[in-house]
Each structure stands twice: as C-alpha cells, then as structure tokens.
N, C-alpha and C positions, 0 to 999 in steps of 0.2 A: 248473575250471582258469581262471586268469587271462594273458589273451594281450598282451603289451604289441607291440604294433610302432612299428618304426624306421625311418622312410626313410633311405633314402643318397643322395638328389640332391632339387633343392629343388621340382621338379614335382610328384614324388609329397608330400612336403612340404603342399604349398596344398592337393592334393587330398585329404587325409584331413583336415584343415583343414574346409574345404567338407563335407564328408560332416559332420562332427563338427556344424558351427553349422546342416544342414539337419535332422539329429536333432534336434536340442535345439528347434530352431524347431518342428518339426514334433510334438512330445513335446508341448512345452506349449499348441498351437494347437487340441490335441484336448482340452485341458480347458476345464471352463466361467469359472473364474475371474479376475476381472478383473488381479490379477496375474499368473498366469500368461500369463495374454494382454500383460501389459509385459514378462515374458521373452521370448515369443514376436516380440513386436518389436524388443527388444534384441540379438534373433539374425536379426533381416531384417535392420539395419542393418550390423550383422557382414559377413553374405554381401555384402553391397552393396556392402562395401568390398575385402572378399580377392576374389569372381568378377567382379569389375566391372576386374578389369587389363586391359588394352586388349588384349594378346596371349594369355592365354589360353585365348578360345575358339577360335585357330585352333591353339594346342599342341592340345587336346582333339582338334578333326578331326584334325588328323596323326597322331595315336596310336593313334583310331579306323582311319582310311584303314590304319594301316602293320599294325594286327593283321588286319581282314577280308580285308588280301592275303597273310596265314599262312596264315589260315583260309581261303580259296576256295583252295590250294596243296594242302591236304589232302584236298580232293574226289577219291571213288575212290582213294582210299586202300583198302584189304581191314580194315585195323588200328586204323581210325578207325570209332566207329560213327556213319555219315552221319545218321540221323535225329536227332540230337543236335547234330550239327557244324552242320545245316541252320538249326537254331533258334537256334545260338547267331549264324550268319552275321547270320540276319534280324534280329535284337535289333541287333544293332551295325550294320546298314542305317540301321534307325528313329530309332537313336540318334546317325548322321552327319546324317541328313534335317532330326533337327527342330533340331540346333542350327546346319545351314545354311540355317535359314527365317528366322528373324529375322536382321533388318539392323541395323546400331548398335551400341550397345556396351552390352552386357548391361546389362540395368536402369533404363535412360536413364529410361522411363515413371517410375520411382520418383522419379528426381532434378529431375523436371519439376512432381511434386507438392508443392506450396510448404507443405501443413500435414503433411505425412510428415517433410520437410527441417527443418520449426522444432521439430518432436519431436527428429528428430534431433540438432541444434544445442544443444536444450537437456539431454538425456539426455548428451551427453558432460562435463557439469559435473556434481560430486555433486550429489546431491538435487535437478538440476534442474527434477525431473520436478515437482513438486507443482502443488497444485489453483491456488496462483494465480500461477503462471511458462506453465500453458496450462490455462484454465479451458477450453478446446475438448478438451481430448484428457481431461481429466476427464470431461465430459460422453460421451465415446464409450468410455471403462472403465465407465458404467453404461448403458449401451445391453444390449438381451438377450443370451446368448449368441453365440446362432445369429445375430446379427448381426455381430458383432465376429469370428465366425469366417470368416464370407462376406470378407468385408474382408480378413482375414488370405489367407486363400484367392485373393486376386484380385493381392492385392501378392507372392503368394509366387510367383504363377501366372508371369510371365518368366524365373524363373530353373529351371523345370522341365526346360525342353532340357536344361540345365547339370548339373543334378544329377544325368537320367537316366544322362547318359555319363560323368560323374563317375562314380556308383555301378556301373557296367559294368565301367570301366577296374579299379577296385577289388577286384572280383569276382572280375575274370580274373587281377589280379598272386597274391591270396589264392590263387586256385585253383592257379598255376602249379607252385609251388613243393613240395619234397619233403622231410616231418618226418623229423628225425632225434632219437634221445636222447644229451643230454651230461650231462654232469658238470665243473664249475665244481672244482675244488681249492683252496680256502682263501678260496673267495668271487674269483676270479680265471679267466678262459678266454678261451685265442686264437687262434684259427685262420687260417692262411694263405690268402690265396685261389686265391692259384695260376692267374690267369688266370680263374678264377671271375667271373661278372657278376652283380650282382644289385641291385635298387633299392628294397628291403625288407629288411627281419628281422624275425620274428616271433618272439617270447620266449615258450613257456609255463610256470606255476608252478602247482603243485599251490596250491589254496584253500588259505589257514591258512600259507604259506610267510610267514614274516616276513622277506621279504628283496625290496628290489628293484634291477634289475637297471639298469647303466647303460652305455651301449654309444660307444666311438667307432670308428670305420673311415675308411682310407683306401684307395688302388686294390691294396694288397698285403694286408693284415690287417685281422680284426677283434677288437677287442678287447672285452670286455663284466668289467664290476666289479658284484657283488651285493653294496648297502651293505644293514647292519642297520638295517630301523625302527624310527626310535623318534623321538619330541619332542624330546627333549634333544640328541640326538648324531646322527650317520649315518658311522659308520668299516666299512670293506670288510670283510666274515664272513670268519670265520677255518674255518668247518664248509665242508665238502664239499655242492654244491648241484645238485641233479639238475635237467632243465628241457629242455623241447622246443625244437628250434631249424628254423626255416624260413628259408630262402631264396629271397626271390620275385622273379622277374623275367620280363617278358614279352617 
C-alpha cells in the first residue's frame, strides 16, 4: 500500500519537512560514495534552514510539554496498559530534556563554520559545486569514507535533539488516529467534519492504483480529488476508488 499524508496546519507542515530532509540526509551518509556524501550535504544545508526558525524549538517543547501532561492524566487508569504508557512518558522526558540543553538557535556551530558556509554559498548556484569554484571541498569528496562520514556525523550531531522529538511527535500523531475504508465516486470524496479536529490525513492506495489523490480542507470539510496518472494529462478519474483514510490528531 502506498500512504500519502496531508497536514492541515503548517506546524505539522515543517515537521514532516524535517523528518523527510533527516531521511534523505541520513540515507545517503550511510553510503561510501563521494556523491552521495554531496546529497547528504545538500540535506544538512536544507535542515539548516527549515529547523533553524528561531521559534520552532520552543513550538516542539510545548507540544512535547502539552502531550506528557495527557499522558501522566492517564496514570492508573485500569484501561491503559501502564508498562507501555510508562515508556512512552520517558521517551518524551528525554525528548523535552535534550532539546532544552542546548542554548542558541539550532545550528548556530554550523553557521559559524566559514568552509561549511562557502559550500553552502556556492551549491545554491548551479553547478556551483565543481573542482575549481572549491578545490577544498573537492579534496574532502576524496578523503576515505569512514572520514567523510565522521564529519557528516559531527555536523549532523546538533540537530539530533530536534529530530528525536520531531520523529516522536510524528509517531504519536501517526499512531493517534483511526483507519477507516472509503470509496471516492467518480474520482471525487467529501466529508464533513462536524466539529471533527484533526492535523493530518493519511491517504492509503492499493500498489499498482494509478491514481493520485489530492486533498484540500477547511475547518468544516474535506475534500479529496484522485487525478489519473499519466505524462501528458492529470484530469479527475471518472472509476470508483477505494482507499484508507486516517485522521490524526493528538
């Protein structure tokens, strides 16, 4: 099955953002080669720029802070089972602790380093990157591996707090939420919310569907259209289209 998710507000927005460019960063930094290790900085610089919003890291604690006080509400509860609820509290502890230990503004050490910066500077022009726009950072794409990985490892290493409670908060909207089966009618479905909340939608399609789904919403409805894929064209299916639908919210 293939899951497409939607946010509905622009918090969740950046955060699957952030998740998407620590994937990709962290995909290509486990390979050996010297390109892939320039994707893998192509997605430092990324992060650098969407988690490095000045407000951010205190959005993240508040959302942390406003769920652990769900979750410690639910202690002794009969219907909850505590060893579980226990683990999930502590996770989201370690996950407020470590991004209330750094001071500054996410990243800063990055933006302080002057041969990170002239990389960067020059990778946002095409082709800036060649051997003689930075004969220094040519010489470190042929450095060993296991060097160039240490490196990536140590520039990734500030933004770790971030990611863990990124990937938390993530976890728990994913998990919130409760699959239903719909059916689209001529490529077209839309349901009211009725007072409904939610800061997600998750879309699933059978593999091999040629169809994708496109969603808007506002605070009364949602609406979702499945155009047909193809090169040439994208007009709204006229078949009946079956497909899982979540609504996540924490």
């Amino acid at each position: 099955m293939i899951v497409y998710e939607f946010p509905l507000n622009e918090r969740v927005r950046t955060l699957l953002r952030i998740e998407n460019l620590y994937q990709r960063a962290r995909y290509f930094k486990a390979k050996d080669g010297s390109q892939e290790h320039h994707i893998a900085i192509l997605s430092l610089f990324e992060i650098l720029d969407v988690a490095g919003r000045a407000d951010l890291k205190s959005e993240l604690l508040q959302e942390l802070e406003r769920k652990k006080s769900q979750l410690d509400s639910l202690k002794d509860n009969p219907s909850v089972e505590q060893s579980k609820l226990a683990a999930i509290v502590h996770e989201t502890e370690r996950a407020i602790a470590g991004l209330s230990a750094p001071s500054g503004k996410t990243g800063q050490e990055l933006r302080q380093n002057e041969w990170l910066m002239a990389i960067r500077q020059r990778t946002a022009i095409p082709g800036g990157a060649c051997e003689f726009d930075l004969p220094s950072y040519h010489h470190w794409m042929h450095l060993p591996p296991d060097l160039r990985k240490r490196d990536l490892d140590q520039w990734l290493s500030p933004f770790e707090p971030m990611r863990t409670g990124v990937e938390l908060i993530l976890r728990l909207l994913r998990e919130s939420g409760k699959t239903t089966q719909q059916r689209a009618d001529k490529g077209k479905f839309q349901q009211m919310l009725a007072g409904r909340l939610a800061q997600m939608l998750r879309l699933g399609l059978e593999e091999g569907c040629n169809h994708v789904p496109e969603v808007s919403a506002n605070k009364y409805a949602i609406n979702i259209r499945f155009a047909t894929f193809a090169e040439a064209q994208r007009k709204t299916s006229e078949e009946g289209i079956d497909f899982a639908l979540t609504f996540c919210n924490l």
